[in-house]
N, C-alpha and C positions, 0 to 999 in steps of 0.2 A: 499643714502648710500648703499654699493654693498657689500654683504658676511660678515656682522658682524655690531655692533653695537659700538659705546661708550659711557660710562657712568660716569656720576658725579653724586655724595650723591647717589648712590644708582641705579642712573636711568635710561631707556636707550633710551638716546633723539631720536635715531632714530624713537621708537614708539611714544611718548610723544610729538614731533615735527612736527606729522602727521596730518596736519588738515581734513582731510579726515577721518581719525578713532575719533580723540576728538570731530569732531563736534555730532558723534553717540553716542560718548562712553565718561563716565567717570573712568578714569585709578586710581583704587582704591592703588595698591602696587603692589610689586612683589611676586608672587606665588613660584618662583623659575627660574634656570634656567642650561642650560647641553650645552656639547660641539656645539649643532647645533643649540639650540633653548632658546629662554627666553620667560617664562609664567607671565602673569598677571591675577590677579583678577578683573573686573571691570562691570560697571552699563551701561546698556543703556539706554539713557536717556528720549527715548521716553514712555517707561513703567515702567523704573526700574527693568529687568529683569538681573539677576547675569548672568555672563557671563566669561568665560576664553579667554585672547589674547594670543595667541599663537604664538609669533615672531621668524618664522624659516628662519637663518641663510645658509642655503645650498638649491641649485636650486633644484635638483634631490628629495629630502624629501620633498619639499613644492610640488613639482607634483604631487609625488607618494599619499601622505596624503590628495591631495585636490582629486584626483582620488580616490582613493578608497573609501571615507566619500561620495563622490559624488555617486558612485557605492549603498553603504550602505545607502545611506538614507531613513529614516523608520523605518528602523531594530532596534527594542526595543533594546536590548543589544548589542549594538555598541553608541558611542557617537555622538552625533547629531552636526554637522557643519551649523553653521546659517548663514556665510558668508564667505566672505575673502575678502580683498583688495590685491594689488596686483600692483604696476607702475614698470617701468623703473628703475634703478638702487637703488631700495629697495626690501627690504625684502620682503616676504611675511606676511602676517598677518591674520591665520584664528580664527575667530568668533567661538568656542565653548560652547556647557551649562557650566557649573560651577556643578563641584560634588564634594563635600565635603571630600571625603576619598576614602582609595582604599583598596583591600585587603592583601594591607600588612601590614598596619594599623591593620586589624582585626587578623589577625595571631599573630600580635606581643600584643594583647591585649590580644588574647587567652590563648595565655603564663602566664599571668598575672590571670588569671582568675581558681578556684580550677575546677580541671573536663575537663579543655581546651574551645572549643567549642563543642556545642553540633552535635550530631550525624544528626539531621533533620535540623539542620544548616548548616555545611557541607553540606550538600544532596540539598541543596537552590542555596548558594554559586555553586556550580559545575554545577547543571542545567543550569541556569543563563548564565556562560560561556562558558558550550555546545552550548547555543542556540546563540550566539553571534559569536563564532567560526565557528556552521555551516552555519550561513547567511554569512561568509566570503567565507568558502569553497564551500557553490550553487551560488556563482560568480567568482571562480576560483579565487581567490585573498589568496593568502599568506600572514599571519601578518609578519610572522618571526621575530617577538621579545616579542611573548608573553611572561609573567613574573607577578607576584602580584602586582609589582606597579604600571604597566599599564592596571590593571581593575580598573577602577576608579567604586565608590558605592557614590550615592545618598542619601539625608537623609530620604526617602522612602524606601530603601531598593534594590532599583533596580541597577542592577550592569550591568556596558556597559562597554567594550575596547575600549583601548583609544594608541594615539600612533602610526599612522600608516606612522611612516617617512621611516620604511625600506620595509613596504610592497611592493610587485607585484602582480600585476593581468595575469593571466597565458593567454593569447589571445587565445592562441590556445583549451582551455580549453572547453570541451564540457559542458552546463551549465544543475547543475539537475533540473530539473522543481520544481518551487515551488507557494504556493499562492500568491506570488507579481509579476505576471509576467510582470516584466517589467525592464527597464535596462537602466538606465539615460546617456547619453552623459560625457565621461572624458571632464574637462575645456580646455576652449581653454584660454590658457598664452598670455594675450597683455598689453597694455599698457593703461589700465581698471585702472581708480579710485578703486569700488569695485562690487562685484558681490553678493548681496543681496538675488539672488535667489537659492544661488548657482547652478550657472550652467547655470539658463533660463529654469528648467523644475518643473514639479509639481511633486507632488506624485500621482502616476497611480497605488496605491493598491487597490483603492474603483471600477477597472474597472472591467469587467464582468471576471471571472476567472476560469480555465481551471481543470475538474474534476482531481485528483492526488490523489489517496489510498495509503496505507503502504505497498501493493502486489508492486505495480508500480515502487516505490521506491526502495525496499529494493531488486529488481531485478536490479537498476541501479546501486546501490551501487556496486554489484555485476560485473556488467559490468565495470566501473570507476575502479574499483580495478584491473580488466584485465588490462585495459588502461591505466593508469595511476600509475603505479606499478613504483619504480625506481633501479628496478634488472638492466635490460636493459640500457645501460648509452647511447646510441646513439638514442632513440624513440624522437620523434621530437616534444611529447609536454612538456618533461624535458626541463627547463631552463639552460643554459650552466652558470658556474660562473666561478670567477677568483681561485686563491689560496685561499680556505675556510677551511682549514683545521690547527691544531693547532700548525704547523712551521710556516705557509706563516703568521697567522694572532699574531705571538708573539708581545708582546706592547715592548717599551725600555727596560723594568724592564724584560723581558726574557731574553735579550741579551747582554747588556751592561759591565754584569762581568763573560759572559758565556767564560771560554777558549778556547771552541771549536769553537767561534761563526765564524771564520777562514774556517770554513767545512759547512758551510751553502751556498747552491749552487743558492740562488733562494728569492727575495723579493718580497714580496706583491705591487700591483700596485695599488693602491688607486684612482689614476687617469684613469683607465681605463673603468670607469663604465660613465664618462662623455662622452668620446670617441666613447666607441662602445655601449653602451646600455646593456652591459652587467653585469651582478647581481655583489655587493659588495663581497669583498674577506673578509670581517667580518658580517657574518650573525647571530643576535642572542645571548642574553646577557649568558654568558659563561655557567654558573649553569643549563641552560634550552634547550643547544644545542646540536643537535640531533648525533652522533657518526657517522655518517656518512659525517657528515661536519667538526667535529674533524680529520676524516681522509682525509679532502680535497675532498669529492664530487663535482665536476662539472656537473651532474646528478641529483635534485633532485625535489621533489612538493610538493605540502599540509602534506606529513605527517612529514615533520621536526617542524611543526605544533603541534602534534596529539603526538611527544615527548613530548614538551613542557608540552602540560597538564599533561598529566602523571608524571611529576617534580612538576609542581603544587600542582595536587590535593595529591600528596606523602605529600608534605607541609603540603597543609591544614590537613591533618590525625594525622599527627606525630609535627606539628610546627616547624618543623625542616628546611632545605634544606636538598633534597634526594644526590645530589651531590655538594657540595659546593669546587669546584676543586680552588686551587691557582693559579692556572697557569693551561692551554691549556692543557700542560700534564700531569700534576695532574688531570685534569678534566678527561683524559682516564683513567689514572689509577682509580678512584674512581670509575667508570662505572665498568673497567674490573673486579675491588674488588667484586662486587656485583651481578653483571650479567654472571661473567665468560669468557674465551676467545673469541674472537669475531673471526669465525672459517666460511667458508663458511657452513660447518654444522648449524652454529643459524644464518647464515645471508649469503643464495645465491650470489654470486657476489662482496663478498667485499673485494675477493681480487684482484679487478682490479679500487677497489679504488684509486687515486694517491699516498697516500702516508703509505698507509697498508704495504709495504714492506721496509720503511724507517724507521720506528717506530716499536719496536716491545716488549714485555714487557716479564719477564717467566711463565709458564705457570703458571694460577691458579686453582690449583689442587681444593681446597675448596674453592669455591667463598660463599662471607655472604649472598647474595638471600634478595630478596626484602621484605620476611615476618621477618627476623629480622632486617628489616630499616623501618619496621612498625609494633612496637609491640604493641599489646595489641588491636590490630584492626579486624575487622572480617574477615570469606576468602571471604566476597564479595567483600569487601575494598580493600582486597588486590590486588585482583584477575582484579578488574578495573582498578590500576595501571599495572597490569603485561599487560594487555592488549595494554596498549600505552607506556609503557617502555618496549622494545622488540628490537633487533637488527635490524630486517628483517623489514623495512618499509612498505613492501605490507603485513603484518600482524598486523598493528597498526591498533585496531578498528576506526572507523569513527565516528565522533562526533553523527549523527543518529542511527549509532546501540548500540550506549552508551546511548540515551537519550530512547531509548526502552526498557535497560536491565531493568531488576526487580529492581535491585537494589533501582531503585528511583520511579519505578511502583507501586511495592506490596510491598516489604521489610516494614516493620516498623521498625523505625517511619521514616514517610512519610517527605518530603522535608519541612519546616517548613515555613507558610503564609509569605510575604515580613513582614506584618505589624507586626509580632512579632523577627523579626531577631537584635539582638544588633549588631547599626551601629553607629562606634563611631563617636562624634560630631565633629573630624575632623583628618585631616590627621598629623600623628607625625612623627618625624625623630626617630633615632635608640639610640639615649639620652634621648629621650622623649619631643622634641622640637615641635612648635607648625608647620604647612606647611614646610616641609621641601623639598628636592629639586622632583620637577617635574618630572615625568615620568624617577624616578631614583630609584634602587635596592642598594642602600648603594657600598659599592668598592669593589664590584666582580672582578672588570675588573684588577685589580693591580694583576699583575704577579707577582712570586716569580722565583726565581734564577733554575737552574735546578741544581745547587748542592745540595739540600734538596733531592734528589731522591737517592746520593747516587753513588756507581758507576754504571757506564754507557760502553758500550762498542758502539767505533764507528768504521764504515769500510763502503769501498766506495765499489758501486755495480754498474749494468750497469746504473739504474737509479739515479747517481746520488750520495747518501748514506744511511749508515740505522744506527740506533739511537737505541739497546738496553740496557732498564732500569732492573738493579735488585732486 
């Protein structure tokens, strides 16, 4: 069965009908499941070890995730891929651990809790997905949809990313040296039963390894940041994408009762990334994406990443969502509320973003600043988010020089031992249901109307048109 599944009581015979997976696995229920993929819980039978199936629905996701897990394997905080299967006009099907909750779970439990989470808690949690994020980025591998509910936590304490259907790995990317040196083969897609080892290679961490100090490093960092900067929109290890930006990527509920929708010159091709190999025109679940994709970057790298956290770890501080936009352009507007115009003055180059001149908002004179979207937090706290929430991408800190700062070094109180971290004993929905859906952020993604903004003034220009909000 080819690009989807069907289901009676419940189930989805495609995986259930696999005797190739049943003969390994017992398929305990459904975990959840989302537009591309349905998750199960299940037993393997040779040992009984819990396990996640993970039945992904679209070609391009089932590559990219089996690449990049293949890439990551080892890396404590990333999710470990124990197999996959894989034929001819089926799905794919990978083998994941089983982790019992994620940190959205813990956010929304914090709430719940008098005092929130605790401050060395926090400081645990945020390592954790430092250190997970930077084994993505010393392989030049983009998540692009990091989010709380796709760090899945263990009932140990230990927290991995999980998730990797929209990442890319940057080819061109020069990689920074680290103590695993070593760099597993991407799968080769045939018409394989399953692949057990994933991939056909071992782990080559325990091999002789190459001397690397914090001098070394943090001189690289330095260098990569030259490099790897995305002011420059033509450098040749920028990834080129389709329309990413918050017109091309409008869902129906943008459009549908929009009166102007008549003056929208230009749709997003969805289909184009089968085609040419070229990146999605939806990168990145809307609350955690980086304003230079809002404005349609075709240009960009790791630090639409390095936003992400920084939306995060806001979260984790305040339990809140730091931008929790309705729609694409409400998602700017909350940005610009807070950070201020987005001016080549706070961010080189943006305005030759594509669609910075089609969209434009008035000015704001008194923007509300990130210390009151985190109150009652320290200016280390604060000062960590201002560091990754920033306009100008070549000045988003780098997950190494965040995992240096004092803050989580010397600061008291120190990052708090896994063994004493409250991790709840499973993952709930946003009613308080027991596993709720899979590698899902509740209904960010439902647009609202653009008449909630108000008027609007539209007028055509040479490119096209421009769109401002009052």
């Amino acid at each position: 069965m080819e690009g989807g599944s069907s289901t009676s009581g419940g189930r989805s015979w495609s995986i259930y009908g696999r005797a190739e997976i049943t003969a390994r696995y017992e398929i305990l229920g459904s975990v959840g499941s989302g537009t591309y993929s349905d998750v199960y819980r299940a037993r393997r039978l040779s040992d009984g070890l819990a396990v996640a199936l993970k039945e992904v629905h679209d070609y391009q996701s089932s590559v990219r995730e089996i690449e990049a897990l293949q890439a990551l394997h080892g890396s404590p905080n990333v999710v470990d891929l124990i197999e996959y299967f894989w034929q001819e006009d089926e799905d794919a099907v990978l083998v994941l651990e089983f982790l019992q909750t994620d940190l959205e779970t813990v956010i929304r439990e914090g709430k719940r809790r008098d005092g929130g989470i605790e401050v060395g808690e926090v400081k645990q949690w945020m390592v954790q997905i430092l250190r997970g994020v930077d084994a993505c980025h010393r392989r030049g591998i983009m998540h692009r949809d990091l989010k709380p509910s796709n760090l899945l936590i263990g009932a140990d304490g230990v927290l991995k990313l999980a998730d990797f259907g929209q990442s890319r790995i940057l080819n061109e990317f020069e990689q920074i040296p680290t103590n695993e040196e070593w760099m597993p083969q991407p799968p080769t897609i045939d018409q394989g039963v399953s692949h057990p080892s994933v991939g056909g290679y071992e782990n080559q961490a325990a091999q002789e390894q190459r001397p690397f100090n914090q001098e070394d490093y943090l001189q690289q960092l330095v260098d990569f940041k030259t490099r790897y900067g995305t002011n420059d929109a033509d450098k040749e290890s920028n990834l080129q994408d389709g329309d990413a930006s918050c017109l091309a990527t409008c869902s129906t509920g943008d459009m549908e009762d929009d009166p102007y929708k008549g003056s929208y010159s230009f749709v997003a091709e969805e289909s184009a990334e089968h085609e040419s190999g070229t990146l999605t025109s939806y990168v990145g679940t809307r609350w955690f994406r980086a304003p230079e994709l809002l404005f349609g970057s075709v240009s960009y790298g790791l630090e639409i990443d390095l936003w992400s956290l920084g939306c995060i770890f806001a979260e984790l501080l305040s339990l809140k969502p730091l931008f929790p936009g309705t729609s694409d352009i409400d998602q700017l507007g909350k940005i610009i509320s807070v950070l201020g115009d987005l001016t080549e003055e706070s961010c080189p180059g943006c305005s030759k973003l594509p669609d910075y001149n089609k969209i434009s908002f008035n000015k704001v004179e008194n923007p509300i600043g990130l210390i009151a979207c985190l109150p009652n937090r320290s200016p280390s706290e604060v000062n960590l988010v201002k560091r990754l929430v920033c306009y100008d991408p070549a000045s988003r800190a780098t997950t190494m020089e965040l995992l240096l700062d004092t803050y989580f070094t010397e600061e008291e109180p120190l990052p708090t031992p896994l063994s004493e971290l409250k991790v709840p004993s499973t993952k709930t929905t946003h009613d308080g249901g027991s596993l709720g859906e899979f590698y899902n952020y509740g209904n960010m993604e439902s647009d609202s109307d653009l008449e909630e903004f108000g008027p609007m003034d539209i007028s055509t220009t040479e490119r096209g048109f421009s769109i401002r909000f009052s």
